[in-house]
C-alpha positions as CSV (number, residue, x, y, z in Angstrom):
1,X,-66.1,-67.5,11.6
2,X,-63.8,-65.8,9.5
3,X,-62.8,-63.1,12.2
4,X,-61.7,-66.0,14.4
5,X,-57.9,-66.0,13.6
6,X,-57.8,-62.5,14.2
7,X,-56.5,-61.0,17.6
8,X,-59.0,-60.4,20.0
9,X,-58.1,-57.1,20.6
10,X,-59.1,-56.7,16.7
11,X,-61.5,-58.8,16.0
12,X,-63.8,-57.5,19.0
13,X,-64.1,-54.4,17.4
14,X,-65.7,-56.2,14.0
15,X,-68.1,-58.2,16.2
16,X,-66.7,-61.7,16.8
17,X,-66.9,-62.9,20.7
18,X,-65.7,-66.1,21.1
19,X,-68.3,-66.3,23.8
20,X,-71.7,-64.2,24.1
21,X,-71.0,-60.7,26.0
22,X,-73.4,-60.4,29.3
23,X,-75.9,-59.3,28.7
24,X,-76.3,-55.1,29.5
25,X,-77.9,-53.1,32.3
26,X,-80.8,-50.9,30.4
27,X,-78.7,-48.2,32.0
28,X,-75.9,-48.8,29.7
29,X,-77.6,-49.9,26.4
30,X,-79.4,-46.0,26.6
31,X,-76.1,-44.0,27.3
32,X,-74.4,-46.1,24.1
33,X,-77.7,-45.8,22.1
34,X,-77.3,-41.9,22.9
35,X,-73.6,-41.6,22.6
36,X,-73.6,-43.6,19.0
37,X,-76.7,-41.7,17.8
38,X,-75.2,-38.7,18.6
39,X,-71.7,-39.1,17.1
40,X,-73.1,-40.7,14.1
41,X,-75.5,-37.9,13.1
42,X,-72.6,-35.5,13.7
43,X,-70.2,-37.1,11.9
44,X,-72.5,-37.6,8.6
45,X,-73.6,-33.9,8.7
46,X,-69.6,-32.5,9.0
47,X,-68.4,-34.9,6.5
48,X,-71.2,-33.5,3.7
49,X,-71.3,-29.9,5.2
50,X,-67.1,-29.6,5.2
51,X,-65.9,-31.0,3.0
52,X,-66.4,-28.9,-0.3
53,X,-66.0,-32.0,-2.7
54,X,-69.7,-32.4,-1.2
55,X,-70.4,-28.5,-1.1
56,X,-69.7,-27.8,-4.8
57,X,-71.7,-30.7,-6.0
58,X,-74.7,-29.3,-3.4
59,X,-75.1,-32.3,-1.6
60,X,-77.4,-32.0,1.2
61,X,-76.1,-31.8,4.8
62,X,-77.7,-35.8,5.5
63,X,-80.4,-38.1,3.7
64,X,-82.9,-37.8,6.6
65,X,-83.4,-41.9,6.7
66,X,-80.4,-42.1,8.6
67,X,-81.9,-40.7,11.4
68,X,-84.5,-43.9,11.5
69,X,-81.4,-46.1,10.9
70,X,-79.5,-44.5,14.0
71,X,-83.1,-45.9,16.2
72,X,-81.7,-49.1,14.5
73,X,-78.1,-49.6,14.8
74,X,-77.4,-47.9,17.9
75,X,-80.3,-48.6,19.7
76,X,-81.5,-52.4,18.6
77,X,-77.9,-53.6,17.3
78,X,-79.1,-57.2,17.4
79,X,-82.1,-57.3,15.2
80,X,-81.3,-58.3,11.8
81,X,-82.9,-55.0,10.2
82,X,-80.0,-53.6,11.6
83,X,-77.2,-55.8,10.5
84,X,-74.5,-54.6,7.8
85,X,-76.1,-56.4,5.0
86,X,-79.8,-54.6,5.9
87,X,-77.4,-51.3,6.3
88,X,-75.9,-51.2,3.2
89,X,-78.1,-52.9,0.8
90,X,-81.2,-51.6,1.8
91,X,-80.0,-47.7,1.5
92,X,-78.6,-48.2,-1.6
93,X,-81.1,-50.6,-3.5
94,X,-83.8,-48.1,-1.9
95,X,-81.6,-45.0,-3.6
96,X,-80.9,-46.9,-6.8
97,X,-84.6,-47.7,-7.2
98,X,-85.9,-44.0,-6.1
99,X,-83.2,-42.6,-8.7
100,X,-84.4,-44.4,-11.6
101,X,-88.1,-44.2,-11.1
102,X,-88.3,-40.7,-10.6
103,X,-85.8,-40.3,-13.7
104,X,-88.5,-41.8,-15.1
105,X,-91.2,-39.6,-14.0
106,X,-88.9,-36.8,-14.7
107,X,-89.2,-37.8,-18.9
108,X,-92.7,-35.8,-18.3
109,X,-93.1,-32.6,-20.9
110,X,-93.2,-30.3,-17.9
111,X,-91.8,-29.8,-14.5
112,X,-95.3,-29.0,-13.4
113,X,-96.7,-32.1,-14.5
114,X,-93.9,-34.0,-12.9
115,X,-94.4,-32.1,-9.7
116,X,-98.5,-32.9,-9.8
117,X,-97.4,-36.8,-10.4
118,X,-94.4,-36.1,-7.8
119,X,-96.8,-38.5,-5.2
120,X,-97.0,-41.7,-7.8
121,X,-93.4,-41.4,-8.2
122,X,-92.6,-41.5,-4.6
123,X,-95.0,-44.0,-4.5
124,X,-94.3,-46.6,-6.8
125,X,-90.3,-46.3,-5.7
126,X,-90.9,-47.0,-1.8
127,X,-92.9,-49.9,-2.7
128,X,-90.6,-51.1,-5.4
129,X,-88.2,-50.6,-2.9
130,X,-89.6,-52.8,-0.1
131,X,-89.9,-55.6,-2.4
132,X,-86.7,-55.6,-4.2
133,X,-85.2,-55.1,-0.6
134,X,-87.2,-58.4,0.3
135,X,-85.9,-60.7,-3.0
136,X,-82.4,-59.6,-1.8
137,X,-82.9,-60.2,1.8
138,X,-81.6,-56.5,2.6
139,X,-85.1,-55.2,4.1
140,X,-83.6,-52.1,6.3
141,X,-87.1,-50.0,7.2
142,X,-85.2,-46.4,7.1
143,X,-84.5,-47.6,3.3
144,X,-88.1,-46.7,2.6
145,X,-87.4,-43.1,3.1
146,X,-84.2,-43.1,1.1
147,X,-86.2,-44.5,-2.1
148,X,-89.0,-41.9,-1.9
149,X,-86.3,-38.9,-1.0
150,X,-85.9,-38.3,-5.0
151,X,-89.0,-37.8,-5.6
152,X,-90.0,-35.6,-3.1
153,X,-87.0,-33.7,-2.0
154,X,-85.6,-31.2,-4.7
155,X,-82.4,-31.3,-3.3
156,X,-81.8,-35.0,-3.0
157,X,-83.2,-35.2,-7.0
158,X,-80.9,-32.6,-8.4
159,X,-77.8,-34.3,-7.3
160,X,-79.4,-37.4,-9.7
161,X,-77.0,-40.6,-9.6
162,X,-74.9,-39.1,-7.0
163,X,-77.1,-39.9,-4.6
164,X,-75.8,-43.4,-4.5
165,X,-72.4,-42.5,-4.2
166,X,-73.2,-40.6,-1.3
167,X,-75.8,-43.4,0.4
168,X,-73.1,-45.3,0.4
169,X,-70.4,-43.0,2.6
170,X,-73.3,-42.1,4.8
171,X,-73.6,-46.2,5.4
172,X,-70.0,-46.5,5.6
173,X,-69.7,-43.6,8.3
174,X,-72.7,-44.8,10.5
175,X,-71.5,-48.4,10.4
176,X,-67.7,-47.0,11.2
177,X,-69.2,-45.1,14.6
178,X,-71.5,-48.3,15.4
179,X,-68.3,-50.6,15.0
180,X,-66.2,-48.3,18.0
181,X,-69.4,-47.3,20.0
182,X,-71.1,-50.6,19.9
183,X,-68.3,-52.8,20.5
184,X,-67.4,-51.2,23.8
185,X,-70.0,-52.8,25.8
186,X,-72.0,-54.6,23.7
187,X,-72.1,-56.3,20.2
188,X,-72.2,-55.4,17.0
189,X,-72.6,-56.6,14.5
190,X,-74.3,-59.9,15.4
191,X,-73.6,-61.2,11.6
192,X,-71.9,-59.2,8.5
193,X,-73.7,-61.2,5.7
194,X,-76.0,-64.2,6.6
195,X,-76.7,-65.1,10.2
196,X,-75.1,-68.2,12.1
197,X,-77.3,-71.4,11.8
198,X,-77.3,-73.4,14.9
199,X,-77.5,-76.9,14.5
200,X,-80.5,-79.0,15.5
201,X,-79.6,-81.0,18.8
202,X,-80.0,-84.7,17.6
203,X,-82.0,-86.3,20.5
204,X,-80.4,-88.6,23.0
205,X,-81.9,-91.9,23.2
């Protein structure tokens, strides 16, 4: 593990144990659930709705996926859907996907033919979405939301390509929270990029 030669008192906060942590009262997983939902969501909505980098350029207050991927890495932090890799791959190949198909759609003559063809769009990107998200091993279930957003949600497609720009700070802020919340008791996260393999016990004679 690459966190190994870190301190302990650093490398905890990234995930690494050098042994498993006990495992948590149900008690405790809800109040950090609660706690890390509730400081994420917060955090995302103040970031977009004070700063006025964000304000001038009308970005919306938070892509509403990250409220499914709250359930996920605050509340089952050791499923891989809700790993770093799932995190930030799946929101972004799921925005990058939405963006350009509904671009797409949005080469129509009219605005009202795109809006009466608004449901293939929205369509076609979440199931695009799923299967690039499979090839790249990045599947992240909230990420289905994020690809459709463009093409339903007038405010998510005006801001066009800088909705990836700002999929990715939303991913970068939720993981930051999970990293100090979910490190306190528990574990997160239980792999960055590709999970452990355990090697098969050779059988004793």
């Amino acid at each position: 593990n690459i966190l190994a030669p870190l301190p302990l008192w650093l490398s905890r906060w990234f995930g690494y144990r050098s042994v498993p942590p006990p495992k948590r009262s149900d008690y405790i997983v809800w109040t950090w659930s609660f706690i890390g939902a509730f400081c994420s969501i917060s955090v995302i909505q103040a970031v977009f709705e004070q700063a006025q980098y964000f304000v001038r350029r009308k970005v919306p207050t938070i892509v509403a996926s990250y409220g499914a991927t709250a359930v996920l890495i605050y509340g089952s932090i050791e499923v891989p859907l809700a790993q770093p890799r799932a995190l930030f791959g799946g929101h972004f190949l799921g925005a990058l996907t939405g963006v350009i198909i509904t671009k797409l759609f949005q080469l129509l003559p009219t605005e009202e033919r795109f809006d009466e063809l608004a449901w293939l769009a929205a369509s076609l990107s979440c199931a695009t979405a799923i299967v690039v998200m499979q090839i790249t091993q990045t599947t992240h279930p909230p990420a289905g939301a994020t690809a459709l957003l463009p093409a339903i949600n007038k405010d998510i497609r005006d801001i066009g390509w800088y909705y990836l720009p700002v999929v990715l700070l939303s991913s970068a802020l939720a993981l930051g929270v999970a990293l100090l919340n979910n490190n306190i008791q528990r574990r997160y996260p239980v792999f960055w990029f590709t999970p452990a393999v355990v090697a098969p016990q050779q059988a004793t004679p």
